[in-house]
Backbone as JSON Lines, residues from 0, in Angstrom:
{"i":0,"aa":"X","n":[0.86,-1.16,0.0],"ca":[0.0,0.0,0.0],"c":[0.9,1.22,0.0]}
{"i":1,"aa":"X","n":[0.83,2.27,-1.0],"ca":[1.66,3.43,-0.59],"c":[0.73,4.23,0.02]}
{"i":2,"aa":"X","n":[1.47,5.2,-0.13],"ca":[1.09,6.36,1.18],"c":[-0.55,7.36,-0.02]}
{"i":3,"aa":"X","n":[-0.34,7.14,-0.62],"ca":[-1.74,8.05,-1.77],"c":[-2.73,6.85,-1.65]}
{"i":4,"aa":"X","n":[-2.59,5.63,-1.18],"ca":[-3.86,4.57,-1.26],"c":[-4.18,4.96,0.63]}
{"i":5,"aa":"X","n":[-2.92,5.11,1.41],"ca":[-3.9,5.32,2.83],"c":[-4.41,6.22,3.11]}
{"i":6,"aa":"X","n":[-3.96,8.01,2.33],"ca":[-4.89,8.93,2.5],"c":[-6.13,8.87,1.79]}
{"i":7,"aa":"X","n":[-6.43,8.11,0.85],"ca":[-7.83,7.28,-0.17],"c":[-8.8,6.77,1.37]}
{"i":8,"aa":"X","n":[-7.84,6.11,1.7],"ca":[-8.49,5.18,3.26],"c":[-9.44,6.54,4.3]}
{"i":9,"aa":"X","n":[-8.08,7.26,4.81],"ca":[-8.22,8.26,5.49],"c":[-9.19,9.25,4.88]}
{"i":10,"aa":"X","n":[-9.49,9.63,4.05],"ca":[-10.65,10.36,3.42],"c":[-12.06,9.21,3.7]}
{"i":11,"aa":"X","n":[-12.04,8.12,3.5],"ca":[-13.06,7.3,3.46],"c":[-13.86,7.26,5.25]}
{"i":12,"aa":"X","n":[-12.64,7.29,5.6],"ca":[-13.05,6.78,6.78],"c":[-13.63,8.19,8.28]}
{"i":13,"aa":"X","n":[-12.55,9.41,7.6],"ca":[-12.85,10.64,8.17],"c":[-14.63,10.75,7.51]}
{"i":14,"aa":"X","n":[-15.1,10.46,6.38],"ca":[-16.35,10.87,5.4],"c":[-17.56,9.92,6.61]}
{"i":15,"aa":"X","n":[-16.65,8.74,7.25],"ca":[-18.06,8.11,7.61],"c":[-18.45,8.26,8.9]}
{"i":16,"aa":"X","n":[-17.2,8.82,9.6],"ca":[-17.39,9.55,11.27],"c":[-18.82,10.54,11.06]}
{"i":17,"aa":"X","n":[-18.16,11.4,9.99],"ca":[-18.73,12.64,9.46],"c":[-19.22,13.82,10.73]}
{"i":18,"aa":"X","n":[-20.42,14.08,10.9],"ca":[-21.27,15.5,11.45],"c":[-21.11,14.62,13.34]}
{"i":19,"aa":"X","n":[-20.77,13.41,13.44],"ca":[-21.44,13.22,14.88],"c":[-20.24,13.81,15.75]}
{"i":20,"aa":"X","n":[-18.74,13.97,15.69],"ca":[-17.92,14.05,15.93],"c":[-17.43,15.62,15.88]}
{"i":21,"aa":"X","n":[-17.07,16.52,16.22],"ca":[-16.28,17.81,16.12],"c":[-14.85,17.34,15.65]}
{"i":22,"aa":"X","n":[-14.37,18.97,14.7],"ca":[-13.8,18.5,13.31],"c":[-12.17,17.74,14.36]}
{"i":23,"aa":"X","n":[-12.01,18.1,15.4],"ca":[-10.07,17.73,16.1],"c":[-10.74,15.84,16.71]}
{"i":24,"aa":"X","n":[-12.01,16.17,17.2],"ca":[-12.37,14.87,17.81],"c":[-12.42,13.22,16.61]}
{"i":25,"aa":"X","n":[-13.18,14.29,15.37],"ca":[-12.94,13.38,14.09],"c":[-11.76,12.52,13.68]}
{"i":26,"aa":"X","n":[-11.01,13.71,14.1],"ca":[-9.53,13.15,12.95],"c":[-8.87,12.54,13.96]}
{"i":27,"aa":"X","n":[-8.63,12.61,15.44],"ca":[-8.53,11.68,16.32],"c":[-9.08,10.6,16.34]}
{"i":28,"aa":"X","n":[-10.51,10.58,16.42],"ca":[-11.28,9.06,16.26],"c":[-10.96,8.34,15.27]}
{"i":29,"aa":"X","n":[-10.58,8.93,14.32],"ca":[-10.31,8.33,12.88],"c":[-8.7,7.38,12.91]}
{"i":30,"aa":"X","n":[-8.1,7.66,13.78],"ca":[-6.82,7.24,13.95],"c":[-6.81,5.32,14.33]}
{"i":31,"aa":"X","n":[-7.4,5.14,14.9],"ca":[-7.43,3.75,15.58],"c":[-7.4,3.3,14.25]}
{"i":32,"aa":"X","n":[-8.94,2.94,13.66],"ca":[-8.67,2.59,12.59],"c":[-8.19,2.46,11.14]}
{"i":33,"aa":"X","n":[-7.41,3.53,11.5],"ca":[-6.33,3.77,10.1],"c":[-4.59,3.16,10.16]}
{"i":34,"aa":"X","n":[-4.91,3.62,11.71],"ca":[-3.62,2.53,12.27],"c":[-4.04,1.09,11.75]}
{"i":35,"aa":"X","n":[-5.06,0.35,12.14],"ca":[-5.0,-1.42,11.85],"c":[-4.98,-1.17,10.31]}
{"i":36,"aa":"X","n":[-5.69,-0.62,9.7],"ca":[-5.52,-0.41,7.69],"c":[-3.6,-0.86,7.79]}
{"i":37,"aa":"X","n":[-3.29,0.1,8.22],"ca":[-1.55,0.59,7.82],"c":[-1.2,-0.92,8.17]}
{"i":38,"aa":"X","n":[-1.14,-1.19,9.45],"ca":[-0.76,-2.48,10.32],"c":[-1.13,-3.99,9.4]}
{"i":39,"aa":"X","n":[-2.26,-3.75,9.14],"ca":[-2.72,-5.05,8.28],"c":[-2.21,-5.23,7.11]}
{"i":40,"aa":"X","n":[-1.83,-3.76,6.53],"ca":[-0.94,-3.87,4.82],"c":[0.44,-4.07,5.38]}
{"i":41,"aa":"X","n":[1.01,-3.71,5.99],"ca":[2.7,-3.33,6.13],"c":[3.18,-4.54,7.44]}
{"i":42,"aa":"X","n":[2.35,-4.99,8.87],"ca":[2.6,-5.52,9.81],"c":[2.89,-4.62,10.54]}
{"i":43,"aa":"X","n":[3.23,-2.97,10.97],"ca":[3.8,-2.25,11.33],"c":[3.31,-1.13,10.91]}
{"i":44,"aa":"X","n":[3.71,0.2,11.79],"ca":[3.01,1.54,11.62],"c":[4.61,2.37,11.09]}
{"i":45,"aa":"X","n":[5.1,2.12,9.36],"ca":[5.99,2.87,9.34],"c":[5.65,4.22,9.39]}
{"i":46,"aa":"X","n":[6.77,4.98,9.78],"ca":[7.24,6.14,10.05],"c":[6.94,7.31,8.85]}
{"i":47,"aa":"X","n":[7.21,6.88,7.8],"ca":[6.81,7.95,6.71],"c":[5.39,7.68,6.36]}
{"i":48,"aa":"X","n":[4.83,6.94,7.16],"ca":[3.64,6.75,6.58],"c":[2.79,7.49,7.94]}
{"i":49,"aa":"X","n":[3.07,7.57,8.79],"ca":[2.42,8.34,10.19],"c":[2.56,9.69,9.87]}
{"i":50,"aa":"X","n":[3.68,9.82,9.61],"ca":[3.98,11.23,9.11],"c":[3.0,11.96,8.41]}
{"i":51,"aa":"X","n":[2.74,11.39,6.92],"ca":[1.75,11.56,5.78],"c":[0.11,11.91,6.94]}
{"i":52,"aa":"X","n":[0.05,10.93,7.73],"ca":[-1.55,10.42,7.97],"c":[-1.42,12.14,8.66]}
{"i":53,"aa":"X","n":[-0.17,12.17,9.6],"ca":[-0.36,13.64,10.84],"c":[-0.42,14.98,9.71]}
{"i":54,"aa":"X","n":[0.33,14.93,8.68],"ca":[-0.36,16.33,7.87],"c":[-1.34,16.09,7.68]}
{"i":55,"aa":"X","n":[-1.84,14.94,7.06],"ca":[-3.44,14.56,6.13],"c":[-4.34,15.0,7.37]}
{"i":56,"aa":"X","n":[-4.36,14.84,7.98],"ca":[-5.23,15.31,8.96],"c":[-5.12,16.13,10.51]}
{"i":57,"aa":"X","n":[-3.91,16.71,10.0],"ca":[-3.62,18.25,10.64],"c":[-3.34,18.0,11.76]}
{"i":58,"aa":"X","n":[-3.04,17.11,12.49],"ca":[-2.59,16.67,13.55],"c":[-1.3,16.54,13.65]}
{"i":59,"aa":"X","n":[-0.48,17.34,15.27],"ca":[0.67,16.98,15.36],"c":[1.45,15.54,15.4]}
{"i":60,"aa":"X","n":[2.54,15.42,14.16],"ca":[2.85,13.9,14.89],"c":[3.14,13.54,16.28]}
{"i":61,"aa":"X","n":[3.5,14.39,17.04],"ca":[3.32,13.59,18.63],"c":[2.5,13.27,18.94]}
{"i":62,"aa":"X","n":[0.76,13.75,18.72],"ca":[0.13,13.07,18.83],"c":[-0.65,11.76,18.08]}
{"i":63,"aa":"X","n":[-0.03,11.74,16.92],"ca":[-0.69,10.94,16.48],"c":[0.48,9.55,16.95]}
{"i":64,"aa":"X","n":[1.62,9.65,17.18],"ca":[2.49,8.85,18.01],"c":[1.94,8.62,19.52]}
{"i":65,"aa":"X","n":[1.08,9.32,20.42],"ca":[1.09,9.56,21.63],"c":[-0.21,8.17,21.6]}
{"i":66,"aa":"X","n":[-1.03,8.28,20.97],"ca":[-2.34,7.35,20.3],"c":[-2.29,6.09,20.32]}
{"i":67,"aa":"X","n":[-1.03,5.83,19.12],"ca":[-0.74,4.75,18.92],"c":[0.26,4.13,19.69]}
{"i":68,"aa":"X","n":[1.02,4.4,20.03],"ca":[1.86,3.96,21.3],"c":[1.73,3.74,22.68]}
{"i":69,"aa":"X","n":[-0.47,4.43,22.83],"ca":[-0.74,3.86,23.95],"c":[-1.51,2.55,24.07]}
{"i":70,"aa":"X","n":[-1.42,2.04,22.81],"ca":[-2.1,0.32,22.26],"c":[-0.9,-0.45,22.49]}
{"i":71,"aa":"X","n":[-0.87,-1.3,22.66],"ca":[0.28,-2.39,22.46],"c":[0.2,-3.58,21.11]}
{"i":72,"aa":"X","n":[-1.25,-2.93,20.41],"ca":[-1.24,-4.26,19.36],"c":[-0.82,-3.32,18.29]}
{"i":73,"aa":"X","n":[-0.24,-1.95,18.44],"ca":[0.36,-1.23,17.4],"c":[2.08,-1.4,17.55]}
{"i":74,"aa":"X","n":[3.02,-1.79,16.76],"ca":[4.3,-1.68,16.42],"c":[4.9,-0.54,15.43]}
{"i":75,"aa":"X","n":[5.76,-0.24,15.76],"ca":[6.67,0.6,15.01],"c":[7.46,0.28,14.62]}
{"i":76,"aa":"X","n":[7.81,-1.18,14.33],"ca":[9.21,-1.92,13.64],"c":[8.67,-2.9,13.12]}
{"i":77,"aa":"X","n":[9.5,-3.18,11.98],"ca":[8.63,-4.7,11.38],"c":[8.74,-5.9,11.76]}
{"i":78,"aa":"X","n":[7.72,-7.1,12.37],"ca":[7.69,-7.89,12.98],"c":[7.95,-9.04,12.39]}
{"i":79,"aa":"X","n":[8.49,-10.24,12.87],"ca":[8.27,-11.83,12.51],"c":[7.33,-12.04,12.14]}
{"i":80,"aa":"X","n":[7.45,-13.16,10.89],"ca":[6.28,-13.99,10.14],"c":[5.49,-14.36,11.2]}
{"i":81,"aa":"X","n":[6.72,-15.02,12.45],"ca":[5.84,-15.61,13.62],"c":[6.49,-14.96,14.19]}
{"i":82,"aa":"X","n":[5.71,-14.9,15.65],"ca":[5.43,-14.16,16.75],"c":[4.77,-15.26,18.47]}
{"i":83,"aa":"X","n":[6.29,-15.31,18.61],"ca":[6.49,-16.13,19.86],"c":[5.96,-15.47,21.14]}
{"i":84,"aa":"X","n":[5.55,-15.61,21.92],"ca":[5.2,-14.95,23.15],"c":[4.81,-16.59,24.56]}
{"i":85,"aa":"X","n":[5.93,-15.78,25.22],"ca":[6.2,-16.84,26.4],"c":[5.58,-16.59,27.67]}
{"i":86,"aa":"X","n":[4.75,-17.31,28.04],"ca":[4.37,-16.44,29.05],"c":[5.19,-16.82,30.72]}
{"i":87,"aa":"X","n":[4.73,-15.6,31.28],"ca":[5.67,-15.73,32.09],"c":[4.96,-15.28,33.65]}
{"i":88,"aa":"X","n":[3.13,-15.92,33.53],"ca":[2.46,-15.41,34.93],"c":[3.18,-16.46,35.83]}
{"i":89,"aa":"X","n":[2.27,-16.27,36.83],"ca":[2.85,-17.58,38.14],"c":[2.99,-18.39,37.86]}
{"i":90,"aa":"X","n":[2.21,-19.45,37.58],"ca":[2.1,-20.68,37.44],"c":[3.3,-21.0,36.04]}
{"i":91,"aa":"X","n":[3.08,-20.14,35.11],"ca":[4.63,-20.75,34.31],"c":[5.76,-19.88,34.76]}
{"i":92,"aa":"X","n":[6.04,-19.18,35.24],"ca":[6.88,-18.63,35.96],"c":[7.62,-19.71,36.79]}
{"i":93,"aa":"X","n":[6.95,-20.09,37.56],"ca":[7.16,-21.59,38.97],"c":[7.54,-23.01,38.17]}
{"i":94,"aa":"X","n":[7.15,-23.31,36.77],"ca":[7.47,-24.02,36.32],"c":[8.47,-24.22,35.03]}
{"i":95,"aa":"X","n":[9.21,-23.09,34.95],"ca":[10.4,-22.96,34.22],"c":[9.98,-22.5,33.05]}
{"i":96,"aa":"X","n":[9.57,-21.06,32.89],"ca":[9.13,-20.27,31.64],"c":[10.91,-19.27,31.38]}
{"i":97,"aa":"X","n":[11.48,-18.84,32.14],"ca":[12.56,-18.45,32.33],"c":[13.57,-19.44,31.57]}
{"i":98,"aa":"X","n":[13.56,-20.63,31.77],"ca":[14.63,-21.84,30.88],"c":[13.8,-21.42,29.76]}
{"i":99,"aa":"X","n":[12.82,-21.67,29.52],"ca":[11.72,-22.05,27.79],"c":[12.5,-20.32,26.94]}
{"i":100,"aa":"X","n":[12.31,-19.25,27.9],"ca":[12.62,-17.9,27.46],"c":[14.19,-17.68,26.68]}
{"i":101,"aa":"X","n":[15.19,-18.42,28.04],"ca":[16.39,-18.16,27.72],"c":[17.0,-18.96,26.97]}
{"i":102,"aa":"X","n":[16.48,-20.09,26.38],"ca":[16.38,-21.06,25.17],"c":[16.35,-20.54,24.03]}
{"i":103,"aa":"X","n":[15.31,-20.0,24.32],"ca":[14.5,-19.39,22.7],"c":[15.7,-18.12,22.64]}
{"i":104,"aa":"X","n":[15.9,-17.09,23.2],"ca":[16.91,-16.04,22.93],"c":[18.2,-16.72,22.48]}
{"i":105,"aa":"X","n":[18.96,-17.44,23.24],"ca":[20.15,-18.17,23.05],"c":[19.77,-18.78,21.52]}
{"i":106,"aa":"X","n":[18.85,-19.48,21.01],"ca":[19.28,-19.76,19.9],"c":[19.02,-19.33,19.21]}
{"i":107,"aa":"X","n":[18.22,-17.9,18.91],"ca":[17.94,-17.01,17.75],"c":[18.63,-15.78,18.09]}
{"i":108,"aa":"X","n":[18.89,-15.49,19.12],"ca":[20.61,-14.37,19.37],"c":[19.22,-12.99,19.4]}
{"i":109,"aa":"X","n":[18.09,-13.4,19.96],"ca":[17.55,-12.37,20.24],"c":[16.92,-12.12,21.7]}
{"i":110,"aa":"X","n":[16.15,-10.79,22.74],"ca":[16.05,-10.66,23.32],"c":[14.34,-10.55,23.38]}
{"i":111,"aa":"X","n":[13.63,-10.37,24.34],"ca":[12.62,-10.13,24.53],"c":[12.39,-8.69,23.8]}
{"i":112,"aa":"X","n":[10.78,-8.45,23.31],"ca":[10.69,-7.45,21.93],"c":[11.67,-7.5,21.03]}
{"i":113,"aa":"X","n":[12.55,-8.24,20.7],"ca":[13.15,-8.18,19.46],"c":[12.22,-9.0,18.43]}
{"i":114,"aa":"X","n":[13.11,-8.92,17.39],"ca":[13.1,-9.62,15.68],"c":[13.83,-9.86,15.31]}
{"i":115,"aa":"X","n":[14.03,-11.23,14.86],"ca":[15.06,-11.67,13.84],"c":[15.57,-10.42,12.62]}
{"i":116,"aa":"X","n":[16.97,-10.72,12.47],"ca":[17.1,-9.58,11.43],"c":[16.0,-10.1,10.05]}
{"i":117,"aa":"X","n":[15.96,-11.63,10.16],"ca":[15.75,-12.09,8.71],"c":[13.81,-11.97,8.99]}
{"i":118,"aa":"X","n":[13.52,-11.32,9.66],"ca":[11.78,-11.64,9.8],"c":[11.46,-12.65,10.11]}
{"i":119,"aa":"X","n":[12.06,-13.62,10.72],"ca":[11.08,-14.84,10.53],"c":[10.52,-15.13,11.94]}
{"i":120,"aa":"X","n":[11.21,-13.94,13.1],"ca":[10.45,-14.16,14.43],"c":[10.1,-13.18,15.17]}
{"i":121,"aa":"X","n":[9.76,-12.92,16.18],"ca":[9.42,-12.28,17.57],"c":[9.15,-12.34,18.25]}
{"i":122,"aa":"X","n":[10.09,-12.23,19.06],"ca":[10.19,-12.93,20.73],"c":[8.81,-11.95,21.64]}
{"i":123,"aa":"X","n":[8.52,-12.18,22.21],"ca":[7.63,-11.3,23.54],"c":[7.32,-12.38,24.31]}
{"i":124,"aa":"X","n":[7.42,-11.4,25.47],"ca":[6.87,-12.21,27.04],"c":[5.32,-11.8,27.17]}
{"i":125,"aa":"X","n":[4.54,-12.4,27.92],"ca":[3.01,-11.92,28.24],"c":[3.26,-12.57,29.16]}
{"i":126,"aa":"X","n":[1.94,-11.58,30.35],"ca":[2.0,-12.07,31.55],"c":[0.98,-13.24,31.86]}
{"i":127,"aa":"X","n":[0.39,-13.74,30.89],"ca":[-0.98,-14.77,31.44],"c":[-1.2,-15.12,29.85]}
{"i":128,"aa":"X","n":[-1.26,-16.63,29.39],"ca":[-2.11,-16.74,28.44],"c":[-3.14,-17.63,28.89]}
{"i":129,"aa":"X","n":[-3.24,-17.95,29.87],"ca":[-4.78,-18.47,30.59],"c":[-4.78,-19.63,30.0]}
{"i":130,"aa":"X","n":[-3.35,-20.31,30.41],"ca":[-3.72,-21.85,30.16],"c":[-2.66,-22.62,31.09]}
{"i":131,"aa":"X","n":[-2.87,-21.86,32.69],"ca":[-1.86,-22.09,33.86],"c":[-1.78,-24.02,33.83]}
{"i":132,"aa":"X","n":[-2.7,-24.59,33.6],"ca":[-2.63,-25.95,33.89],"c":[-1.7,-26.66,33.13]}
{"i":133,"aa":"X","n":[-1.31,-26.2,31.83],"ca":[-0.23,-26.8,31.34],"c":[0.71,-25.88,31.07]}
{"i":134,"aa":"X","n":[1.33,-25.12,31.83],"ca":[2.98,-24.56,32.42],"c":[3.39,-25.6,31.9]}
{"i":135,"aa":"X","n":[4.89,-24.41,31.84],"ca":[4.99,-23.71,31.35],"c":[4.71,-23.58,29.31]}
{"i":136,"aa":"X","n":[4.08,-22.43,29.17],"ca":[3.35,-22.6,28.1],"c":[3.92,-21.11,27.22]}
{"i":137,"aa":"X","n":[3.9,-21.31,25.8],"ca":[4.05,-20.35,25.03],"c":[3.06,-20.07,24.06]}
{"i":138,"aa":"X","n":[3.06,-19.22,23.13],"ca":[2.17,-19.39,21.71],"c":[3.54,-19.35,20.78]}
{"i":139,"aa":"X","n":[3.03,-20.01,19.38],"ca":[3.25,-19.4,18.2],"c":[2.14,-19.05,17.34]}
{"i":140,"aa":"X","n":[2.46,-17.78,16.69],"ca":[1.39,-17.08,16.43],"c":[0.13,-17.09,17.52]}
{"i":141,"aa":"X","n":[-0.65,-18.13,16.7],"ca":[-1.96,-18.57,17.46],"c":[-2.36,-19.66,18.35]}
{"i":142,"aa":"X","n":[-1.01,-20.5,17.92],"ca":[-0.84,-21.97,18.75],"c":[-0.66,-21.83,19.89]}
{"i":143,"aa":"X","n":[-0.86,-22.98,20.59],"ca":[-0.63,-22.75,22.06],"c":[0.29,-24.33,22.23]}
{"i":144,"aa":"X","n":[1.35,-24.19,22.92],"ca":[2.42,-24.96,23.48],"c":[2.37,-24.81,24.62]}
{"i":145,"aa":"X","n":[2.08,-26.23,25.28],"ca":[1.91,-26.57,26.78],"c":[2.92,-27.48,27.26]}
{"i":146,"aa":"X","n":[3.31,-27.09,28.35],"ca":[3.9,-28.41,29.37],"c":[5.32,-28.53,28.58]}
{"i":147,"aa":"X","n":[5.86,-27.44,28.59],"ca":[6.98,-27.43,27.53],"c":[8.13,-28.06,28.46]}
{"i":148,"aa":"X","n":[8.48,-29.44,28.26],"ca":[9.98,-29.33,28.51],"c":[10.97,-29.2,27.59]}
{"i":149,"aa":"X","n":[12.06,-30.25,27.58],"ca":[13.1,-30.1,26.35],"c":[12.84,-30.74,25.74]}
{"i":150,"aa":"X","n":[12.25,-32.12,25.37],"ca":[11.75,-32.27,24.04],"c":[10.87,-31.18,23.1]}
{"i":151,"aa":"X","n":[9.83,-30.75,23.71],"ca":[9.02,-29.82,23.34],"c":[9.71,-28.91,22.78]}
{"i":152,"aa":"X","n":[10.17,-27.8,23.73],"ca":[11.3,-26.65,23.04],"c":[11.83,-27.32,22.07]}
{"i":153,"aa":"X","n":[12.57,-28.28,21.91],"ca":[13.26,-28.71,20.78],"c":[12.67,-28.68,19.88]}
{"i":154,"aa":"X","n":[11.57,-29.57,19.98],"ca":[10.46,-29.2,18.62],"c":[10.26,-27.97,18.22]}
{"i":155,"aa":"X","n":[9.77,-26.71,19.68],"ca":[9.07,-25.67,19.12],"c":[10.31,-24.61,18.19]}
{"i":156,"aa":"X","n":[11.86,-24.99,19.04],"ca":[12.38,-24.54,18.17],"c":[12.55,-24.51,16.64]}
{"i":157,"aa":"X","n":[12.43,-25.72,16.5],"ca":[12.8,-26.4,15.42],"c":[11.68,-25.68,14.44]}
{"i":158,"aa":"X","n":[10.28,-25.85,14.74],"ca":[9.04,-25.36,14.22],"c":[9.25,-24.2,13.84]}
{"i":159,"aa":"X","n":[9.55,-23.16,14.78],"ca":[9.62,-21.74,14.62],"c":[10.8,-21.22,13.28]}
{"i":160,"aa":"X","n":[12.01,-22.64,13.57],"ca":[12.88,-22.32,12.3],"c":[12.11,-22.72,11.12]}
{"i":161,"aa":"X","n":[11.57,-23.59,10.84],"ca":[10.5,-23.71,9.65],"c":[9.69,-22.78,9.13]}
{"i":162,"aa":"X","n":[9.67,-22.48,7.75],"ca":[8.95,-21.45,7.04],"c":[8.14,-21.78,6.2]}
């Protein structure tokens, strides 16, 4: 998507707020969902493209940064195909989410919020994925990995290197 197809968006979407909204409240409201547009084409909210949206609609970029940076399902860097997230509440905490964590970094040479240089991952911690009974547990993408010991990791590594 370039940047002349998301102000196409941004016109569409400022047109359907329309009269209920006052004109600073509009172009604010209008932001959420122009962020997931951007996010869903690109994976990420680049930078020249925030830029574009904060003239297009007269808004300072700090705030249109201040917005989106108070979501957490918005990024500003481009993410992994997959997207690892370990969790790390009590119950996998107590049962060795810390080994499953420092596994996964050690063999992709990355840290928690990172990305592979090559895209193909992203590490994140979460505090609960609400499936304490089989600790310690991760996702990929959407999957859910339970009761991870070292066979498991081995696999999930192995999986996560698969494309």
């Amino acid at each position: 998507m370039n940047v002349e197809e998301v102000n196409v968006n941004v016109d569409e979407v400022i047109g359907k707020v329309g009269s209920i909204l006052g004109e600073h409240d509009r172009k604010k409201g209008v932001l959420i969902h122009t962020f997931q547009k951007i996010q869903e084409e690109h994976g990420y909210l680049p930078e020249d493209i925030l830029r574009q949206l904060s003239k297009k609609l007269s808004l300072p970029l700090a705030e249109v940064y201040s917005v989106a940076s108070f979501y957490k399902q918005f990024h500003f860097s481009p993410r992994g195909r997959k997207v690892v997230r370990v969790c790390m509440g009590t119950a996998c905490h107590v049962r060795g989410a810390k080994k499953v964590l420092d596994a996964i970094e050690g063999e992709f040479g990355i840290k928690d919020g990172e990305t592979t240089p090559d895209l193909a991952m992203t590490l994140e911690t979460v505090g609960c994925v609400g499936c304490c009974g089989l600790a310690p547990v991760a996702t990929i993408n959407e999957d859910v990995v339970g009761d991870i010991g070292k066979k498991k990791l081995n696999d999930m590594i192995k999986s996560i290197k698969e494309d």
